[in-house]
matplotlib code that plots the C-alpha trace (Angstrom):
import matplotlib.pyplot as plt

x = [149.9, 147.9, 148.0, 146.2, 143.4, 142.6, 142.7, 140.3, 138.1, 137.8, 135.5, 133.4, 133.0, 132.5, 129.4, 127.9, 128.0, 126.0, 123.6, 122.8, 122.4, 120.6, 118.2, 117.5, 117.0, 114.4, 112.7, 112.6, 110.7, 108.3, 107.6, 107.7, 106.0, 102.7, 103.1, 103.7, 101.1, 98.5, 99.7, 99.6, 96.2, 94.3, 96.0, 95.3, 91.7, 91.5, 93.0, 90.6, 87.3, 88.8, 89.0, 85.7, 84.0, 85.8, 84.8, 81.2, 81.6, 81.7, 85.3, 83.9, 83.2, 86.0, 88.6, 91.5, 89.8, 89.8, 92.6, 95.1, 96.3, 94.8, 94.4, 94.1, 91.0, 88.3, 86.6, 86.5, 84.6, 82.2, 81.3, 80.7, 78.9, 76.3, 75.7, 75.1, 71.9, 70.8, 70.7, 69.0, 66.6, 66.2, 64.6, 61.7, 58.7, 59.4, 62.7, 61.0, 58.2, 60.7, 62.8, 60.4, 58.8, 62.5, 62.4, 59.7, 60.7, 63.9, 61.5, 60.4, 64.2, 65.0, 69.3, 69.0, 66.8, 68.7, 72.1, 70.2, 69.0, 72.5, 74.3, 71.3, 72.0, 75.4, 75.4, 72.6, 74.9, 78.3, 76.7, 73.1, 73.3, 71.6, 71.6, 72.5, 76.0, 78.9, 78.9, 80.6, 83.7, 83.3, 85.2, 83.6, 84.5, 85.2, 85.7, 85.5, 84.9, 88.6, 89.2, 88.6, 88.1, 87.3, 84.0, 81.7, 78.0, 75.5, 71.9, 69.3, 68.4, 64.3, 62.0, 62.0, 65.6, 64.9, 62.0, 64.2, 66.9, 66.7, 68.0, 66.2, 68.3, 68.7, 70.4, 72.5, 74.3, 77.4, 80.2, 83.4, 86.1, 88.9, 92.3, 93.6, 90.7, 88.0, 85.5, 84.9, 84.0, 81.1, 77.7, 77.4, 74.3, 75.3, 73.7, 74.5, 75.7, 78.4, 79.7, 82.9, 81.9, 85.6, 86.0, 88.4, 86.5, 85.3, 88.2, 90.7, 89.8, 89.5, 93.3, 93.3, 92.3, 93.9, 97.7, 96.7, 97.2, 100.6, 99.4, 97.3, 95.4, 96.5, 95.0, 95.5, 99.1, 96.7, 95.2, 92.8, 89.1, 87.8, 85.4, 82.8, 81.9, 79.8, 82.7, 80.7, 81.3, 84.1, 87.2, 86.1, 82.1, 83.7, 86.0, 82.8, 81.1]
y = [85.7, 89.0, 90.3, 86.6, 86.7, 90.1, 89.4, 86.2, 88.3, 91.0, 88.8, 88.1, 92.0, 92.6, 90.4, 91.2, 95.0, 93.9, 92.1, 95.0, 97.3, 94.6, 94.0, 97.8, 98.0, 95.4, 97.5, 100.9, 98.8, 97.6, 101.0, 103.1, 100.6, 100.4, 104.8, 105.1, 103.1, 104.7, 108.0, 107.1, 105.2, 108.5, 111.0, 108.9, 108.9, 112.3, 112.8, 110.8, 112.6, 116.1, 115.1, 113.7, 116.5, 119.7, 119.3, 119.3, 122.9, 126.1, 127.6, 130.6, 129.5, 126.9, 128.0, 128.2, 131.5, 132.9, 131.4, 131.3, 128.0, 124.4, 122.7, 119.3, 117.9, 120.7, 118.0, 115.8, 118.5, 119.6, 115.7, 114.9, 118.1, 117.1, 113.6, 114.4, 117.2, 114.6, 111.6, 114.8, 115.6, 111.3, 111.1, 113.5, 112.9, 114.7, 113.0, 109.5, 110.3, 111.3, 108.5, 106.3, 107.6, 107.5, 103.5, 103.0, 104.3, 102.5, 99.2, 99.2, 99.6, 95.7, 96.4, 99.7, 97.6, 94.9, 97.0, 99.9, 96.7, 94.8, 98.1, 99.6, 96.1, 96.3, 99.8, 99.3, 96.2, 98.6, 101.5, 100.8, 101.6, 98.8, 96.6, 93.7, 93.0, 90.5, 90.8, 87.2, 85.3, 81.6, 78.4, 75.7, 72.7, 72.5, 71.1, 67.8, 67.1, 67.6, 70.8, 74.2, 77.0, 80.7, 82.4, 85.2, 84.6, 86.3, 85.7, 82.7, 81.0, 81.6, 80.3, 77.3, 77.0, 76.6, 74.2, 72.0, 71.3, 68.4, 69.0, 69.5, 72.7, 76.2, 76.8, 79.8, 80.9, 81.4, 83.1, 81.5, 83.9, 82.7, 83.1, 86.0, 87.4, 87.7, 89.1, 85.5, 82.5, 80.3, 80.7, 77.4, 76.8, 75.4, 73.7, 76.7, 73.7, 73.1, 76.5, 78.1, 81.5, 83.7, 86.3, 88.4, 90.6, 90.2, 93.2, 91.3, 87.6, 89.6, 90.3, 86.7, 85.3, 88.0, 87.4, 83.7, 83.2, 85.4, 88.1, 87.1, 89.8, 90.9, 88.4, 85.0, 83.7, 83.5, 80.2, 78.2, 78.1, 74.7, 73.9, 71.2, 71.1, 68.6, 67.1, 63.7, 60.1, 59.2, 57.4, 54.0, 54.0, 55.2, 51.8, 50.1, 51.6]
z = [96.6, 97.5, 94.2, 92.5, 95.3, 94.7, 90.9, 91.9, 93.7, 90.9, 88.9, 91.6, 92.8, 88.9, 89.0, 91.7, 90.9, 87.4, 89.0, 91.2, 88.5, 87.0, 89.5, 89.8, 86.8, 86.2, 89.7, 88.1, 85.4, 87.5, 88.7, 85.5, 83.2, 84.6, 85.7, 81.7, 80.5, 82.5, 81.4, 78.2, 77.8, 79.9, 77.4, 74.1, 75.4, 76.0, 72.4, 70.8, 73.0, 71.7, 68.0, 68.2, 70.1, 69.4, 65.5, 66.6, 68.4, 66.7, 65.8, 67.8, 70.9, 70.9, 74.0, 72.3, 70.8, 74.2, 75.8, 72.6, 73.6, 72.8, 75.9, 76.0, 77.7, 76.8, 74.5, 77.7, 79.8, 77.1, 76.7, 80.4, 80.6, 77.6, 78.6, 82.1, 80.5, 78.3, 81.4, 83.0, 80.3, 79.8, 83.5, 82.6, 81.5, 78.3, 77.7, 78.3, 75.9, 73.3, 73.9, 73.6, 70.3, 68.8, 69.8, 68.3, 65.0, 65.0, 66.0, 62.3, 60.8, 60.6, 60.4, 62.9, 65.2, 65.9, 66.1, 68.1, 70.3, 70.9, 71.9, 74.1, 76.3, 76.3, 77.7, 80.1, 81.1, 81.8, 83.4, 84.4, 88.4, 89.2, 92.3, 89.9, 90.2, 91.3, 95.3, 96.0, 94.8, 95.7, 94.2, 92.0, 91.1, 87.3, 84.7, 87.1, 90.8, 93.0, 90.5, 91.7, 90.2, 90.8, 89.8, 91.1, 92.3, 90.5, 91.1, 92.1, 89.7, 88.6, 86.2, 84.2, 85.2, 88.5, 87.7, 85.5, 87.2, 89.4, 92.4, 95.6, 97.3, 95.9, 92.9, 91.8, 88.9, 89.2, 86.1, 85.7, 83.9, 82.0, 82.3, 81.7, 79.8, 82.8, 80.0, 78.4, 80.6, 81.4, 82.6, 85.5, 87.4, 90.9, 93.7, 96.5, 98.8, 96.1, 96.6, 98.7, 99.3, 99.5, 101.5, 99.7, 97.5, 93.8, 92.8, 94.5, 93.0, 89.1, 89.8, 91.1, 87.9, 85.1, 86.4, 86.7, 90.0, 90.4, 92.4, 95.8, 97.7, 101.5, 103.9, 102.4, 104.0, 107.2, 108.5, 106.3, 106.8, 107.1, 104.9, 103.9, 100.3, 98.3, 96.7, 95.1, 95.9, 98.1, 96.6, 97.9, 96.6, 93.4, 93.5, 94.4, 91.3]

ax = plt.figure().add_subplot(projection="3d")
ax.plot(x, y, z, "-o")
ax.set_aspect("equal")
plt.show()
C-alpha cells in the first residue's frame, strides 16, 4: 500500500518540480530580456556613430594609432564633442548670420527647401528646450460620451480656433496617443471643464498607454478621487429626446 501511494505521489512531485523550473525560467526572462536588449540597441548605436564618424577623421589622428586598439565609442565622443561647438558657434552672432545666409540659399532650392524645411521642424520639435511640452495627463471622453480615454494636455487653444468654436468656457487641446504606438494619435480640442486632470505623471500614463493598460504606475490601488465631469445629457433627457 506504501509503495502505490508513493508511486501516486511521484507524478505529482514530478510536476510540481517542472513548473518551478518553469516558472523560473519564464523570471530570468523577464529580467534578462529587457538587460539584453538595452545592451544591445546602446552598442548597435554606438556601432553605427563610429562607422559614420571615424571615416570622416584622418587615419592619423584616429586613436587606435596611439592606443593600438579600436575602441568602441570614440566616434561617439568625437560627435558629441562637434555638435556641442557647432550649437556653440550657432548662438553667436556670427553663427546666426551664417546660418541664416545658408537658409536663405536653400529658400530658392524648391526639392532642398521643402526637405531642409520638414526635417528642421522635426528636430526643433525633439530637442528644442523649450517650455512647450506635455506637463498633464488627463482623461477624455472618446470616441463617445461614457468612454474614457487617456491623453496629455498641451496648450490653450488661440486664434481662430479659439474664436470658432462655440462654446462659452476655455478650450484646450489636448493629444490622444494610440495604443501601443503613443507617436500616432489625434489632435482633440476640449472644453477644459470636460477634462480629468491625472495626477500620475505624463512618463508614467506613456507606459500607461504603450502596454495597453498592463502595467499601472505606483499610487493607483489607493482610494478614488471623486470627480465631476461634463459627461452630456443624463440617461432619462436622452429617453426624453
Amino acid at each position: 500500500m506504501t509503495g502505490l501511494l508513493d508511486d501516486h505521489n511521484e507524478p505529482k512531485r514530478r510536476r510540481t518540480l517542472l513548473g518551478s523550473l518553469r516558472a523560473s525560467f519564464l523570471t530570468g526572462l523577464v529580467v534578462i530580456v529587457p538587460i539584453a536588449v538595452t545592451i544591445w540597441l546602446v552598442w548597435t548605436v554606438v556601432g553605427w556613430i563610429d562607422g559614420w564618424v571615424l571615416p570622416l577623421i584622418p587615419h592619423t589622428y584616429r586613436p587606435e594609432q596611439y592606443i593600438g586598439i579600436n575602441l568602441r565609442g570614440v566616434g561617439v565622443v568625437i560627435f558629441l564633442i562637434f555638435t556641442v561647438m557647432v550649437g556653440w558657434l550657432a548662438k553667436g552672432l556670427i553663427g546666426r548670420s551664417l546660418i541664416g545666409w545658408a537658409e536663405g540659399l536653400v529658400d530658392r532650392m524648391p526639392i532642398v527647401r521643402s526637405v531642409y524645411n520638414g526635417l528642421k521642424q522635426i528636430a526643433e520639435t525633439v530637442f528644442a528646450q523649450t517650455e512647450t511640452s506635455f506637463d498633464k495627463a488627463c482623461l477624455v471622453q472618446y470616441p463617445r460620451p461614457g468612454i474614457w480615454a487617456i491623453a496629455f494636455i498641451s496648450t490653450n487653444a488661440k486664434g481662430e480656433i479659439a474664436r470658432q468654436i462655440p462654446v462659452d468656457s476655455e478650450i484646450v487641446s489636448v493629444f490622444l496617443p494610440t495604443t501601443p504606438n503613443p507617436t500616432s494619435g489625434f489632435l482633440l480640442y476640449v472644453p477644459r471643464s470636460d477634462l480629468i486632470e491625472l495626477t500620475m505623471s505624463v512618463e508614467d500614463a506613456a507606459k500607461l498607454i504603450i502596454s495597453a493598460g498592463l502595467v499601472y504606475p505606483a499610487g493607483t490601488d489607493g482610494p478614488a478621487i471623486e470627480t465631476t465631469p461634463v459627461t452630456g445629457p443624463a440617461p432619462a433627457e436622452r429617453a426624453a429626446e
